[in-house]
C-alpha positions in Angstrom: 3.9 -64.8 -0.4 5.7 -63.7 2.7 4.6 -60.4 4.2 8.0 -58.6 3.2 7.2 -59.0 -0.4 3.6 -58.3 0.1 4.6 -54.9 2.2 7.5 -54.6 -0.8 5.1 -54.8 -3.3 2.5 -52.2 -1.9 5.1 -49.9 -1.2 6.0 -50.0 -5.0 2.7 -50.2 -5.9 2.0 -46.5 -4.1 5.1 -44.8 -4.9 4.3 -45.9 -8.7 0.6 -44.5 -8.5 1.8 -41.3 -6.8 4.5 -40.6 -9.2 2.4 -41.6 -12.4 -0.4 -39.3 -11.6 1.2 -36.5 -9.7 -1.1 -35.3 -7.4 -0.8 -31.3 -8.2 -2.9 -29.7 -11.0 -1.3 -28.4 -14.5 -2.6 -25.3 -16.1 -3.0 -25.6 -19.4 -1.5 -22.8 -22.2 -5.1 -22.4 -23.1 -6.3 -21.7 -19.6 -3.4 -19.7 -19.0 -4.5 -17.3 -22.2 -7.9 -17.3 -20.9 -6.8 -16.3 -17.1 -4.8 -13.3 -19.0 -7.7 -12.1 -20.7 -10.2 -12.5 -18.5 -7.8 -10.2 -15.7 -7.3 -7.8 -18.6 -11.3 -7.6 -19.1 -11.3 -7.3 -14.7 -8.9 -4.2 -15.3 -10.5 -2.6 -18.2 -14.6 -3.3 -16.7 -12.7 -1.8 -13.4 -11.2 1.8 -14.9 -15.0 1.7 -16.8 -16.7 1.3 -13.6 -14.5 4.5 -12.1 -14.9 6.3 -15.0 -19.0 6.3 -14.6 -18.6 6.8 -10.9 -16.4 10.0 -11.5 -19.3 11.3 -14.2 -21.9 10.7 -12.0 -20.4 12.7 -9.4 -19.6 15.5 -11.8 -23.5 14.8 -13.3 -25.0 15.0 -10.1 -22.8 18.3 -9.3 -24.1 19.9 -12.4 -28.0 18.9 -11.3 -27.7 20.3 -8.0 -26.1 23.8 -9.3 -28.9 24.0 -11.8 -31.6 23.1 -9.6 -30.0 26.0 -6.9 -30.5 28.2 -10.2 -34.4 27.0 -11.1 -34.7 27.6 -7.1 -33.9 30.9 -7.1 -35.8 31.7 -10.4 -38.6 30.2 -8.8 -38.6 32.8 -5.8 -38.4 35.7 -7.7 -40.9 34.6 -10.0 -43.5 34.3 -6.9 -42.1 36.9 -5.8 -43.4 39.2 -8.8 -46.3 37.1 -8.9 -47.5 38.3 -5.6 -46.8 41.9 -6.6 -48.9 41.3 -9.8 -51.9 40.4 -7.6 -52.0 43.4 -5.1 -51.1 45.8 -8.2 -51.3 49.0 -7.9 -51.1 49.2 -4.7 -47.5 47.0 -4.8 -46.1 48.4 -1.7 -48.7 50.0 0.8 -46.2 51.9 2.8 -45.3 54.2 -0.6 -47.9 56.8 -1.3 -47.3 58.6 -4.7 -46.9 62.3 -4.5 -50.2 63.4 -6.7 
């Protein structure tokens, strides 16, 4: 075989492999459907995940505004408890007219 038809013949032989195969990858209909849910799962797991993030914050609002309130409670209830303990004598700069 002369080199022409040898070259000829490769040429042919590559072009036919390229264009039987073709080189770029098909999705299928069944991949597609499972790309479509899987970003409609993304979306939905997404507004969930914001969802909880806005209810903690709104939670953790809540705790703080009740712990202000068992804070304060807390104070005055030593506070009266330290009365309690010197009792009668509550406030030593008050003498009782007898």
């Amino acid at each position: 075989m002369s080199v022409k038809k040898v070259l000829v013949l490769a040429i042919f032989t590559v072009f036919a492999v390229l264009s039987l195969t073709d080189c770029t990858p098909m999705i299928t209909e069944e991949q597609k459907i499972m790309l479509q849910e899987l970003r409609r799962k993304e979306k939905s797991l997404g507004d969930e995940i914001s969802k909880i993030n806005s209810e903690n914050i709104r939670l953790d609002s809540e705790i703080k505004s009740a712990q202000s309130v068992a804070d304060d409670c807390n104070k005055k209830r030593k506070f009266i408890e330290d009365k309690l303990k010197t009792w009668p004598n509550v406030w030593p700069d008050y003498t009782p007219e007898p």
